[in-house]
OpenMM code with the backbone's topology and positions (N, CA, C; nanometers):
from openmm import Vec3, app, unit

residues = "UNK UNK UNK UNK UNK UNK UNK UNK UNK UNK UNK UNK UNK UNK UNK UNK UNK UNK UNK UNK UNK UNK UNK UNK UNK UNK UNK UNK UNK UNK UNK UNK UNK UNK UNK UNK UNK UNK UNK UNK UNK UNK UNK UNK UNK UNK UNK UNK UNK UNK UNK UNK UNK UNK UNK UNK UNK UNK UNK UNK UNK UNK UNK UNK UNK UNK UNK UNK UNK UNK UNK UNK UNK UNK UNK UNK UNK UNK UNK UNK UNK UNK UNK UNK UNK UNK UNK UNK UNK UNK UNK UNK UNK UNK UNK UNK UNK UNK UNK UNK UNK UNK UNK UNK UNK UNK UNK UNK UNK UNK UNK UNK UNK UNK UNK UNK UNK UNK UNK UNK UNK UNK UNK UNK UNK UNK UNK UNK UNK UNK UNK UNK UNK UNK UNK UNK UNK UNK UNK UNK UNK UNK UNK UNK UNK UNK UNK UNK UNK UNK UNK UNK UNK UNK UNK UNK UNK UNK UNK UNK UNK UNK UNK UNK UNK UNK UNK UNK".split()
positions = [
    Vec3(2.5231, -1.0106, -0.0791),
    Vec3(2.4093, -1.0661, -0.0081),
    Vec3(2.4146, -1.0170, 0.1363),
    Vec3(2.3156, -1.0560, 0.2095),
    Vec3(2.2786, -0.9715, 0.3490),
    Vec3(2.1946, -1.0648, 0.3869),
    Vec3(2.2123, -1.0421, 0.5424),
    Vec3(2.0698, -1.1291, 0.5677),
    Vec3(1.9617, -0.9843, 0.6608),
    Vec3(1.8318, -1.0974, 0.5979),
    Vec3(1.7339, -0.9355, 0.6455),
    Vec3(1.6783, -1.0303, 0.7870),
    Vec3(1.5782, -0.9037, 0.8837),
    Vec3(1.5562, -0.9845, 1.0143),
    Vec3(1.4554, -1.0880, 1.0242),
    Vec3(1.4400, -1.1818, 0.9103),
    Vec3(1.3858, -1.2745, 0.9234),
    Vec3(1.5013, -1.4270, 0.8864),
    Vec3(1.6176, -1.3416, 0.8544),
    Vec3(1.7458, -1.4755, 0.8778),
    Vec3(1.7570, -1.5297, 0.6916),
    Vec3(1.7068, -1.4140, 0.6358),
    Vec3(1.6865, -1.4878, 0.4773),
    Vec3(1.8046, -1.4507, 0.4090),
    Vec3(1.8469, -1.4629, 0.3456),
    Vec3(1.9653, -1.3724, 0.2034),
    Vec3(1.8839, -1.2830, 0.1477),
    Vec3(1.9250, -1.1720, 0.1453),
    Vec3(1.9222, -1.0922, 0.0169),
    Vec3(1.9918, -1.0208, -0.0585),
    Vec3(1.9529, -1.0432, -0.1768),
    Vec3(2.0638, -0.9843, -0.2566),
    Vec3(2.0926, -0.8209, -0.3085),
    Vec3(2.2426, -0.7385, -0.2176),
    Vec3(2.1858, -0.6135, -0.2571),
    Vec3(2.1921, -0.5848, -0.3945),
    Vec3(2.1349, -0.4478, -0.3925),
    Vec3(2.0785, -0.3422, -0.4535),
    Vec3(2.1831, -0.3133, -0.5220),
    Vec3(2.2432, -0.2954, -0.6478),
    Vec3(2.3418, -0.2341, -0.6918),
    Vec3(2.2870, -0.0802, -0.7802),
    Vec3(2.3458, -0.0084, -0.8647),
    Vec3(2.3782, 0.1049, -0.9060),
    Vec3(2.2216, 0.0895, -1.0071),
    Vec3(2.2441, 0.0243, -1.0768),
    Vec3(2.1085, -0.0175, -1.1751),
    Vec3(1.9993, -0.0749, -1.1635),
    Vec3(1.9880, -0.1458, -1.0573),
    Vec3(1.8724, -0.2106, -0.9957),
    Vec3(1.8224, -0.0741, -0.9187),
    Vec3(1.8757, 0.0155, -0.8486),
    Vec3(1.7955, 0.1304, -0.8168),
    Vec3(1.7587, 0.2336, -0.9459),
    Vec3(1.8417, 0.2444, -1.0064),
    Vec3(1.7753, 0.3254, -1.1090),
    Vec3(1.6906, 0.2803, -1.2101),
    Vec3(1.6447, 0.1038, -1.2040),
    Vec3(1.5222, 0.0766, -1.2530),
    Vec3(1.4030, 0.0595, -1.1761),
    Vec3(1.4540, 0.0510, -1.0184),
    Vec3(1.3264, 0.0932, -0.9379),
    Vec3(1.2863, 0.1923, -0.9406),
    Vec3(1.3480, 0.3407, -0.9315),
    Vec3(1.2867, 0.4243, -0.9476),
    Vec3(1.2425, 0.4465, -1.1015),
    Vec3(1.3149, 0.4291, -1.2223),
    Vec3(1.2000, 0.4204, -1.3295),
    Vec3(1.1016, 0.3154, -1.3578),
    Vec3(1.0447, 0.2480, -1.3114),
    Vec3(0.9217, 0.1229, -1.3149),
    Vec3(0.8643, 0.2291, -1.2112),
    Vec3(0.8291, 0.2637, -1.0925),
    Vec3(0.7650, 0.3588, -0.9973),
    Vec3(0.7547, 0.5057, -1.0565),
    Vec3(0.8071, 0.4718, -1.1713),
    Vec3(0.7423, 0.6705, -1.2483),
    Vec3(0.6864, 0.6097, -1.3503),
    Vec3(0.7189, 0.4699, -1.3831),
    Vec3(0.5737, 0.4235, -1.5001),
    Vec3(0.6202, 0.2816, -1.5207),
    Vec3(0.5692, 0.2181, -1.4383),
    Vec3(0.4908, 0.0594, -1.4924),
    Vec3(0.5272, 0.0134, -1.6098),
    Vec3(0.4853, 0.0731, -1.7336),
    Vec3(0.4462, 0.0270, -1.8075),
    Vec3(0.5172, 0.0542, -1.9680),
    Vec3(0.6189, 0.1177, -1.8882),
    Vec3(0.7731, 0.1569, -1.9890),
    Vec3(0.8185, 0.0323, -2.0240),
    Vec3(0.8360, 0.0167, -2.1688),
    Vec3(0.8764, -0.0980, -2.2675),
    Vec3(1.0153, -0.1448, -2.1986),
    Vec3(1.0483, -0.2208, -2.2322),
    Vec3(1.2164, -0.2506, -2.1590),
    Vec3(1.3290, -0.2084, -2.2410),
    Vec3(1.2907, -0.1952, -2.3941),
    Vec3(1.3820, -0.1297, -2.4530),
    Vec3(1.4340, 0.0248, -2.3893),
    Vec3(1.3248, 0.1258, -2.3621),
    Vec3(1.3049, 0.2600, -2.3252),
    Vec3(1.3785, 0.1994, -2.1506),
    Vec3(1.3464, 0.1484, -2.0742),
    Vec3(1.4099, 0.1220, -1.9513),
    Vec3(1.5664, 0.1066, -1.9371),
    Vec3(1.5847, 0.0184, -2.0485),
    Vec3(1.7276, -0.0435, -2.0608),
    Vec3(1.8195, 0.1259, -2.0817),
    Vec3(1.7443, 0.1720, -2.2357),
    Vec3(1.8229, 0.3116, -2.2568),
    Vec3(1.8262, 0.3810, -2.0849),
    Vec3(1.6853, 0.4464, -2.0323),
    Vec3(1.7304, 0.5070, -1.9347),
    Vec3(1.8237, 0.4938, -1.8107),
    Vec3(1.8461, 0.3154, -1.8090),
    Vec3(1.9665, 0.3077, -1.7445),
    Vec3(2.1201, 0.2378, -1.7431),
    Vec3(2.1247, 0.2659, -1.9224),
    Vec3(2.2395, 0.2340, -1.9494),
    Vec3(2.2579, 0.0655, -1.9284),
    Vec3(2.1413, -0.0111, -2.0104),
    Vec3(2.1938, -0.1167, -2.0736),
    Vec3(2.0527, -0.1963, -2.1793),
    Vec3(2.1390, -0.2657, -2.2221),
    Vec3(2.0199, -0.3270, -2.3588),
    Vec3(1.9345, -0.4116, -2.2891),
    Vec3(1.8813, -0.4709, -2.4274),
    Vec3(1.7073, -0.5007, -2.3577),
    Vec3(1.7208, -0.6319, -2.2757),
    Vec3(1.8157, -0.7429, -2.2973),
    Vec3(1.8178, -0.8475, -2.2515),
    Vec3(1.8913, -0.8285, -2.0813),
    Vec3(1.9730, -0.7534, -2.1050),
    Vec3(2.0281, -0.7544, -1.9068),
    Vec3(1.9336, -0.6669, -1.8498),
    Vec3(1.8553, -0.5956, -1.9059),
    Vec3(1.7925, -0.5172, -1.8469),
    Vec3(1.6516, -0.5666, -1.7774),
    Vec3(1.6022, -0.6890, -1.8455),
    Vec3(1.5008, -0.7965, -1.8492),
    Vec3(1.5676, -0.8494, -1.7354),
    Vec3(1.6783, -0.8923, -1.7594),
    Vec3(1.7364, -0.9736, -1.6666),
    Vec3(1.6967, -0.8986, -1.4841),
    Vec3(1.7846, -0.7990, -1.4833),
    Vec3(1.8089, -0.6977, -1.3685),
    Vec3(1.6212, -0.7182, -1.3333),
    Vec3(1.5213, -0.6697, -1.4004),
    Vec3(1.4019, -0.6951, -1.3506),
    Vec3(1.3268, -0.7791, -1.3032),
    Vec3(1.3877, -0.9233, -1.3815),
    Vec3(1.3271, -1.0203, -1.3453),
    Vec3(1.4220, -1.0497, -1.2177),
    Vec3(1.5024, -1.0193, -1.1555),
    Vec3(1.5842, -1.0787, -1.0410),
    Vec3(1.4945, -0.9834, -0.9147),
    Vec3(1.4540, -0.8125, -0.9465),
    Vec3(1.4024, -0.7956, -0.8548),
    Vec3(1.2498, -0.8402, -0.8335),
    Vec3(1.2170, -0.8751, -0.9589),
    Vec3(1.0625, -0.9576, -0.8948),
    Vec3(1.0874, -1.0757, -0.8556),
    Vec3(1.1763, -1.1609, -0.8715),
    Vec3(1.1853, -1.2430, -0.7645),
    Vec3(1.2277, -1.2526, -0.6456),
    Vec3(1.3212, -1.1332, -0.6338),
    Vec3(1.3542, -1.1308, -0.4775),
    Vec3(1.2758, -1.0292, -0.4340),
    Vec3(1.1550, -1.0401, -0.4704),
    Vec3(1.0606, -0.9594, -0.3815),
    Vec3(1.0545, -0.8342, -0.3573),
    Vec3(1.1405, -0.7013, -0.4421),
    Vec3(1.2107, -0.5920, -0.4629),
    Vec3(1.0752, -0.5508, -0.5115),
    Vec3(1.0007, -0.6091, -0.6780),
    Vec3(0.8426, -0.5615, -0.6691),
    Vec3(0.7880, -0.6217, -0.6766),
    Vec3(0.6500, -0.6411, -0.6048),
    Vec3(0.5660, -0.6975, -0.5798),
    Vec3(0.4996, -0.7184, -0.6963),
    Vec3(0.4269, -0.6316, -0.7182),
    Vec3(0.2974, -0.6120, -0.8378),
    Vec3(0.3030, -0.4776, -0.9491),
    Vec3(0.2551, -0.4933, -1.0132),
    Vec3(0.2141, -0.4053, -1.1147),
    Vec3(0.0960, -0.3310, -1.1165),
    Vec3(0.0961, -0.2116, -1.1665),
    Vec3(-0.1082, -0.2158, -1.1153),
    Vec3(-0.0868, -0.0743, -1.1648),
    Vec3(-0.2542, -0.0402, -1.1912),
    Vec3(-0.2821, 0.0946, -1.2664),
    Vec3(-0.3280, 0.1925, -1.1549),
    Vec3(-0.2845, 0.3198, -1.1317),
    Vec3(-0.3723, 0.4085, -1.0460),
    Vec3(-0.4807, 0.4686, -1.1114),
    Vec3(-0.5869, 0.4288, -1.0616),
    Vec3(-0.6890, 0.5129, -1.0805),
    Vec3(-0.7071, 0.6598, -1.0302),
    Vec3(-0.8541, 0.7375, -1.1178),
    Vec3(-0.8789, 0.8659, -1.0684),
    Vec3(-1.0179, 0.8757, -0.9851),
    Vec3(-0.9955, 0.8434, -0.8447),
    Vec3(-1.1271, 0.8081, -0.7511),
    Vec3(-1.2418, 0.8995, -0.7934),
    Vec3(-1.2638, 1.0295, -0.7957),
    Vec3(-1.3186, 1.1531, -0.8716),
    Vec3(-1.3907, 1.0702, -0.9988),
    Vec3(-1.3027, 1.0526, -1.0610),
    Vec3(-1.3854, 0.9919, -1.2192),
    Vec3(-1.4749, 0.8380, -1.2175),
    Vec3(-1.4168, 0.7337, -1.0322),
    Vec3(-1.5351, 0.6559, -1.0574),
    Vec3(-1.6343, 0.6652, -0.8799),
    Vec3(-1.6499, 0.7953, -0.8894),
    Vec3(-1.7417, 0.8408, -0.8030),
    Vec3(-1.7101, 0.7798, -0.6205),
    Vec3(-1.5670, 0.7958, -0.6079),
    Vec3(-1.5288, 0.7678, -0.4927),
    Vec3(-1.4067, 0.8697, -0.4149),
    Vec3(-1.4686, 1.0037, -0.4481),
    Vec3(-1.4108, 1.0975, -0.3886),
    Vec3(-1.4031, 1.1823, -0.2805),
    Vec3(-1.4597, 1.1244, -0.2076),
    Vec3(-1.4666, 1.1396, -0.0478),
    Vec3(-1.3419, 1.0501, 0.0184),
    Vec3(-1.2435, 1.1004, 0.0529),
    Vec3(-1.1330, 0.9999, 0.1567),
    Vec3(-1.1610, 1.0354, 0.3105),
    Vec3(-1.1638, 0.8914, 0.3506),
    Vec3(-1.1966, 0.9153, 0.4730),
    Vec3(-1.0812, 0.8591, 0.5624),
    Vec3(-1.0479, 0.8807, 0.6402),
    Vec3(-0.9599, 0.8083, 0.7753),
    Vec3(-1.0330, 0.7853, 0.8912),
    Vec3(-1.0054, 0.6555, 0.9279),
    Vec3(-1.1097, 0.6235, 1.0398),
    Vec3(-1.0219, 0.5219, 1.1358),
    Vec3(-1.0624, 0.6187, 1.3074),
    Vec3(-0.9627, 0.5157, 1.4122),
    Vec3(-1.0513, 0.4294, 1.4718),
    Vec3(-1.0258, 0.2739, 1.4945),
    Vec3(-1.1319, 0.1764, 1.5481),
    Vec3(-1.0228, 0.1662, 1.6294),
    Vec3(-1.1157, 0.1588, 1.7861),
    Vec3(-1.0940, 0.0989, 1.8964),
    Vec3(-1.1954, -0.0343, 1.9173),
    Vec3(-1.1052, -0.1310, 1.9378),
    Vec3(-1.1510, -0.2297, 2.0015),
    Vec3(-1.1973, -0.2764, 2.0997),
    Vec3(-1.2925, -0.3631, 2.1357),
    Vec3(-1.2748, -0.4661, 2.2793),
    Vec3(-1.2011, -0.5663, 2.2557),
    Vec3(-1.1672, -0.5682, 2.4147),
    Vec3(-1.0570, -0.7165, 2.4113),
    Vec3(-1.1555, -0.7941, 2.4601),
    Vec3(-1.2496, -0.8959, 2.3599),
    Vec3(-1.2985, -0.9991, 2.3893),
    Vec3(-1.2422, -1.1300, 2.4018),
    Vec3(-1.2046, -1.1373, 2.3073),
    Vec3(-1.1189, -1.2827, 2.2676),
    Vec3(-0.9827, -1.2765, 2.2490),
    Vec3(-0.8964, -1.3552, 2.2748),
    Vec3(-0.7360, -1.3474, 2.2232),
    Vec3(-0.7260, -1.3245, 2.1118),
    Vec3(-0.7950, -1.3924, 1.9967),
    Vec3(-0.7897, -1.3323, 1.8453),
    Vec3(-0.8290, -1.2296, 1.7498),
    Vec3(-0.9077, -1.1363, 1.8698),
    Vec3(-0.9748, -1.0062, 1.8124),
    Vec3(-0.9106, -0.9816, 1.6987),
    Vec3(-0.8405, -0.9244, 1.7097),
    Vec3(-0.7109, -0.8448, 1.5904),
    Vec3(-0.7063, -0.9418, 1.4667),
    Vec3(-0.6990, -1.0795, 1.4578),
    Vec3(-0.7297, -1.1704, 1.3376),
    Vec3(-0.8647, -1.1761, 1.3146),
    Vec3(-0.9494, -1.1548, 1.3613),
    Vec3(-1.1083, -1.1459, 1.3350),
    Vec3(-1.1231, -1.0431, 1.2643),
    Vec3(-1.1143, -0.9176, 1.2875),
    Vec3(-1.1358, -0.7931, 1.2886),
    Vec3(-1.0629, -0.7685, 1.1457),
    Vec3(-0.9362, -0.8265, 1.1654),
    Vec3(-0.8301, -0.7900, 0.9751),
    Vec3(-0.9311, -0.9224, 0.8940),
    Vec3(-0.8981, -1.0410, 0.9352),
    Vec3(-1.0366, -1.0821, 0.8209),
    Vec3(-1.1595, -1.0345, 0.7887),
    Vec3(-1.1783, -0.9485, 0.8990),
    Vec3(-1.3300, -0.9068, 0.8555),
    Vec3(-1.3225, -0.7655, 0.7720),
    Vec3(-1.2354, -0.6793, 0.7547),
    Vec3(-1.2492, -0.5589, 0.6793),
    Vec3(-1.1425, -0.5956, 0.5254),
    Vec3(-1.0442, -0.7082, 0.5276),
    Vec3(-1.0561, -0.7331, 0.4373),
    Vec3(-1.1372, -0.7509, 0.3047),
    Vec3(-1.2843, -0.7903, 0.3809),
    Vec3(-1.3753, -0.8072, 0.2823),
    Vec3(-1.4665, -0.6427, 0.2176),
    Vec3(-1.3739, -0.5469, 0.2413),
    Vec3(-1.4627, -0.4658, 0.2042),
    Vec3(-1.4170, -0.3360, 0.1768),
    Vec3(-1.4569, -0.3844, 0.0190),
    Vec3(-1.3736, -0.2814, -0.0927),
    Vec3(-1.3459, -0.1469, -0.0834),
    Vec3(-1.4498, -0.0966, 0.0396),
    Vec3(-1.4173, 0.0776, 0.0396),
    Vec3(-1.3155, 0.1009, 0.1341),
    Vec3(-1.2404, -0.0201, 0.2013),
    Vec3(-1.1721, 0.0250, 0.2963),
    Vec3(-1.0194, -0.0365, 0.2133),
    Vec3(-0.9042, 0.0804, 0.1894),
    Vec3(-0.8241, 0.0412, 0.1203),
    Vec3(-0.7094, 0.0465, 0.1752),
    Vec3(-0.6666, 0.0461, 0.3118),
    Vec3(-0.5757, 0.0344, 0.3697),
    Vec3(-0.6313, 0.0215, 0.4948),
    Vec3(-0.5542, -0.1036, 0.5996),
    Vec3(-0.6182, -0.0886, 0.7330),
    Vec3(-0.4702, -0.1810, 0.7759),
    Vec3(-0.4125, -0.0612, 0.9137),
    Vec3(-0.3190, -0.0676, 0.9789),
    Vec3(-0.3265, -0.0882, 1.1260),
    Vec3(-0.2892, -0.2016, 1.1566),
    Vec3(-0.2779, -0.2160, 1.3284),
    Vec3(-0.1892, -0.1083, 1.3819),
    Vec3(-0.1961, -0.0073, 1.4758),
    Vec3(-0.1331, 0.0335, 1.5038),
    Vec3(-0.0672, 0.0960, 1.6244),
    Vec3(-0.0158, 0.1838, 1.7233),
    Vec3(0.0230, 0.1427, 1.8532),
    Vec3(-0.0407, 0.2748, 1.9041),
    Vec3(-0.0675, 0.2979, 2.0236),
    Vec3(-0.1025, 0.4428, 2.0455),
    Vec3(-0.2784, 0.4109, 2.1483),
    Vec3(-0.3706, 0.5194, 2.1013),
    Vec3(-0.4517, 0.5307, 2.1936),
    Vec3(-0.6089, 0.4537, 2.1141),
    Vec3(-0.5683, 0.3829, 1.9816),
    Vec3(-0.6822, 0.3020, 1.9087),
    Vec3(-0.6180, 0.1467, 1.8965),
    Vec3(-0.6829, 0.1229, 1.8058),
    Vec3(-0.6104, 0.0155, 1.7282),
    Vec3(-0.5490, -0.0091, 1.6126),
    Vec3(-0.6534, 0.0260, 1.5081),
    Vec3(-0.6766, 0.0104, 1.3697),
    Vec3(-0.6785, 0.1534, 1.3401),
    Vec3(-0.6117, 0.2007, 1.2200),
    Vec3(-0.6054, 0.2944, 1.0986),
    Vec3(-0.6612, 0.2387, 1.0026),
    Vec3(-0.7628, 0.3188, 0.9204),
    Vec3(-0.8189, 0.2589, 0.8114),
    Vec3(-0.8010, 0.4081, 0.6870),
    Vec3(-0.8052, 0.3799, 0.6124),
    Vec3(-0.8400, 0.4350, 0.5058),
    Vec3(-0.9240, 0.4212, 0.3782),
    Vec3(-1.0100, 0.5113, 0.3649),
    Vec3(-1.1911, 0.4569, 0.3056),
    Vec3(-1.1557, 0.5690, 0.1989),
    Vec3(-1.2588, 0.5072, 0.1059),
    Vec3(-1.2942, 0.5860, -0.0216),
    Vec3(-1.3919, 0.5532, -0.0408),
    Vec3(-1.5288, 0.6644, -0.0180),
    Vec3(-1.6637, 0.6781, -0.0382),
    Vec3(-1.7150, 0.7675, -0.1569),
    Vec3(-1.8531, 0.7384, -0.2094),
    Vec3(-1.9033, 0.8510, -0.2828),
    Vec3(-1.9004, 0.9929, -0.2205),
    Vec3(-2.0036, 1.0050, -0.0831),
    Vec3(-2.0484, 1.1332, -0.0261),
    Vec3(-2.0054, 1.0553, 0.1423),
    Vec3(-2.1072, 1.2030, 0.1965),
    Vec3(-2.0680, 1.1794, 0.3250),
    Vec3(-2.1895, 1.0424, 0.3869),
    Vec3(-2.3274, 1.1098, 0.3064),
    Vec3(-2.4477, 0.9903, 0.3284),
    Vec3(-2.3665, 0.8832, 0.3177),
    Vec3(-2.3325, 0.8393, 0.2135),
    Vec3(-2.3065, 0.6584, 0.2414),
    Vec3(-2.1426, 0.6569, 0.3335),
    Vec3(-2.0986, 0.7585, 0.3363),
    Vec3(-1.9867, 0.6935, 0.4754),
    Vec3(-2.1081, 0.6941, 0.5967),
    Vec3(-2.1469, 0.7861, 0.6193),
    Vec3(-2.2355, 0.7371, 0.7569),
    Vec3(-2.3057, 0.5763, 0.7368),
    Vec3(-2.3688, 0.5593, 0.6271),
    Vec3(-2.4258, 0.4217, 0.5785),
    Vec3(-2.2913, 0.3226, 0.6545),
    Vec3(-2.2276, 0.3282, 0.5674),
    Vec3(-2.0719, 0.2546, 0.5818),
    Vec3(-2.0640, 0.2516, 0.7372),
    Vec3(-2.0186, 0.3917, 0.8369),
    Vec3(-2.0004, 0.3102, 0.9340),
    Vec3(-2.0941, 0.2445, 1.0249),
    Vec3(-2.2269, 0.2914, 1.0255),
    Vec3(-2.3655, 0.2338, 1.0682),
    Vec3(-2.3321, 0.0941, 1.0630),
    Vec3(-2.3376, 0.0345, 0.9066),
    Vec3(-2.4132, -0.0917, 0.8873),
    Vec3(-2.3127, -0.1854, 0.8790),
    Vec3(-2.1752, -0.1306, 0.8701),
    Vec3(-2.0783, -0.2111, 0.8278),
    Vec3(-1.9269, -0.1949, 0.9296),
    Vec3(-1.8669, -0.1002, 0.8947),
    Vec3(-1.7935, -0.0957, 1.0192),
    Vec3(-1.8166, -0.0907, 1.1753),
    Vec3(-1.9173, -0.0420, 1.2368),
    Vec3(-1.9405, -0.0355, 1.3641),
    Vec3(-1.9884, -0.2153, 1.4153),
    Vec3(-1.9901, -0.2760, 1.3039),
    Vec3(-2.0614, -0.4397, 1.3373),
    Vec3(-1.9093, -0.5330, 1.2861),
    Vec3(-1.8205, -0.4816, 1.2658),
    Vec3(-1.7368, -0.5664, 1.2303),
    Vec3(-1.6856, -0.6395, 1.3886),
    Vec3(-1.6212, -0.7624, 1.3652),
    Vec3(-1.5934, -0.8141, 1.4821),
    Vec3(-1.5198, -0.7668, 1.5952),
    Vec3(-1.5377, -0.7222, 1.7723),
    Vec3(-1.4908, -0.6497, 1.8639),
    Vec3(-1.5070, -0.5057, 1.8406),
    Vec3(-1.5514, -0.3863, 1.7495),
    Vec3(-1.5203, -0.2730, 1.7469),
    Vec3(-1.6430, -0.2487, 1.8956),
    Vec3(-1.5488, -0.1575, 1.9450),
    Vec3(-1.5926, -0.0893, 2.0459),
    Vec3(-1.6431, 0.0772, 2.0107),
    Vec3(-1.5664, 0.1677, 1.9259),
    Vec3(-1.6130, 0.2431, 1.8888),
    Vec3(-1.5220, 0.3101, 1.7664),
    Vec3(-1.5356, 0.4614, 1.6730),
    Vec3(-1.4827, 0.5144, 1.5941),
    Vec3(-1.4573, 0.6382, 1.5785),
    Vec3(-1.3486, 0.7188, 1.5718),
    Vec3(-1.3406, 0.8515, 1.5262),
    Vec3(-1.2938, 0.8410, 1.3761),
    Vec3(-1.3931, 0.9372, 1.3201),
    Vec3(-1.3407, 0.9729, 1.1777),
    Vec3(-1.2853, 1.1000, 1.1360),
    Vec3(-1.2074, 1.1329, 1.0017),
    Vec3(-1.1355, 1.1887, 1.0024),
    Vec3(-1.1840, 1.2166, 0.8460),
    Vec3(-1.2592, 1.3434, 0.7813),
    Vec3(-1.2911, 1.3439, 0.6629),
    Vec3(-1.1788, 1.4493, 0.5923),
    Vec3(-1.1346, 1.4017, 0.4900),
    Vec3(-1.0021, 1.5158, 0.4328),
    Vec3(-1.0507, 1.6044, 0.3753),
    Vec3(-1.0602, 1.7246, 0.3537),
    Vec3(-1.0421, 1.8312, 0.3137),
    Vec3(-1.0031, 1.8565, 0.1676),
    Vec3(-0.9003, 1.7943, 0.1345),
    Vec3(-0.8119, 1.8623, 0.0488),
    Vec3(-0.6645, 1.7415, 0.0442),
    Vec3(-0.6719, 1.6819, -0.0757),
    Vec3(-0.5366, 1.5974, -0.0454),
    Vec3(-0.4003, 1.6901, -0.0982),
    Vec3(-0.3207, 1.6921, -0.0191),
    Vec3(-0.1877, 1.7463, -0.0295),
    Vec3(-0.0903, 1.7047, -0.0748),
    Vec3(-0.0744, 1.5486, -0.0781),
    Vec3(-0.0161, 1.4685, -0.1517),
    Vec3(-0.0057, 1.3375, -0.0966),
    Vec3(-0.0151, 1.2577, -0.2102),
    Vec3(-0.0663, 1.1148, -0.2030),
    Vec3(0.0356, 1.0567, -0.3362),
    Vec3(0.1041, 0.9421, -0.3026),
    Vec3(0.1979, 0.8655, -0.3710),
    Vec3(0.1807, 0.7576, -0.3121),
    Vec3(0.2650, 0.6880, -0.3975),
    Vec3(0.2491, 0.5142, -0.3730),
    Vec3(0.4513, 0.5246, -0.4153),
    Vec3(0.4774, 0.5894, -0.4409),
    Vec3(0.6613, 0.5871, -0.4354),
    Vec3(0.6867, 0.5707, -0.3229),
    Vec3(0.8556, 0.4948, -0.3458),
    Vec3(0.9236, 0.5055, -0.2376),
    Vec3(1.0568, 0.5126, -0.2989),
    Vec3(1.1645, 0.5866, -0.1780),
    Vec3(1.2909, 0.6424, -0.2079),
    Vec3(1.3580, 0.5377, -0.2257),
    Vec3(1.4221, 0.5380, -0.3130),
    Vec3(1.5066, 0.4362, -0.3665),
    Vec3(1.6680, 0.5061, -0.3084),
    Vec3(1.7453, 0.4720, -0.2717),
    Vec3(1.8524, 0.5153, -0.2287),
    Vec3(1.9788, 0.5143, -0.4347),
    Vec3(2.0607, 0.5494, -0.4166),
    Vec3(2.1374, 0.5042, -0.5138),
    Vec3(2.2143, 0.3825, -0.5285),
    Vec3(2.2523, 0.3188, -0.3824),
    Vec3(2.2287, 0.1848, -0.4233),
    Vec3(2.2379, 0.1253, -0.2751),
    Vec3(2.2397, -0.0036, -0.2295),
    Vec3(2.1779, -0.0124, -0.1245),
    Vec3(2.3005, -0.0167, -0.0340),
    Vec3(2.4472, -0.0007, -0.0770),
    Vec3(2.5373, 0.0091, 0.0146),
    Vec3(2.5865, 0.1643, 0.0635),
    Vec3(2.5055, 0.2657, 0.0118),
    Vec3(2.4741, 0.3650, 0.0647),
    Vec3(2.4313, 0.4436, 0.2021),
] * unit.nanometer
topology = app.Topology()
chain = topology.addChain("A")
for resn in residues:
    res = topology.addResidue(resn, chain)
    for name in ("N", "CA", "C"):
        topology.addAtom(name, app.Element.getBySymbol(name[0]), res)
């Protein structure tokens, strides 16, 4: 156990708990029998080992990636919002308010010469202009926006490096 910087326990990472994080992050949806084989144990400790990291918060969720292309949302956009400092709570206004809105699928406070990082997935370029017209430029405090239309994605994952085990 360890404590992380919020003063909690956690329990490390041993030899097999990383090598079922990284196989659940190359597929979800691998039976536990097939899991257990790939890391050297049967189906019941292997259940076990999984169910300990979804409870200690190791994974979150489960979930399918889609192919944006196939449901007509293949335009990625990146977009920097600068704010006004109107109110002390701008920044909680502003994350409740783009919460509500499905084309924006990541939005990061962040430090530097904006505020907000967003990341959008549109049909075309018409309805991102729509988008930031009617919807982002009115969200609460935005002062203004640079966008950032991609080209060409180079690579895009939702992995993360799993070390071999966490006393590494």
């Amino acid at each position: 156990m360890r404590k992380t910087k919020k003063g909690e326990m956690r329990r490390e990472l041993d030899r097999i708990d990383c090598s079922i994080l990284r196989a659940l992050q190359q597929n979800g949806r691998i039976s536990f029998v097939e899991l257990g084989e790939k890391v050297g144990l049967s189906t019941s400790p292997c259940l076990e080992h999984v169910r300990r990291l979804e409870q200690a918060g190791y994974i979150k969720e489960y979930t399918a990636i889609l192919d944006p292309k196939l449901l007509d949302s293949g335009l990625l956009v990146y977009v920097e919002i600068s704010l006004k400092y109107t109110t002390p709570d701008i920044f909680e206004l502003f994350g409740a308010a783009v919460r509500d809105i499905p084309q924006v699928l990541e939005c990061h406070l962040v430090s530097g010469d904006f505020d907000f990082l967003l990341k959008v997935r549109i049909t075309d370029v018409a309805t991102y202009r729509k988008l930031l017209g009617e919807i982002l430029h009115r969200l609460p405090g935005v002062r203004d926006s640079k966008s950032y239309v991609v080209m060409e994605e180079v690579k895009e994952t939702l992995s993360l490096e799993v070390p071999d085990s966490a006393s590494t």
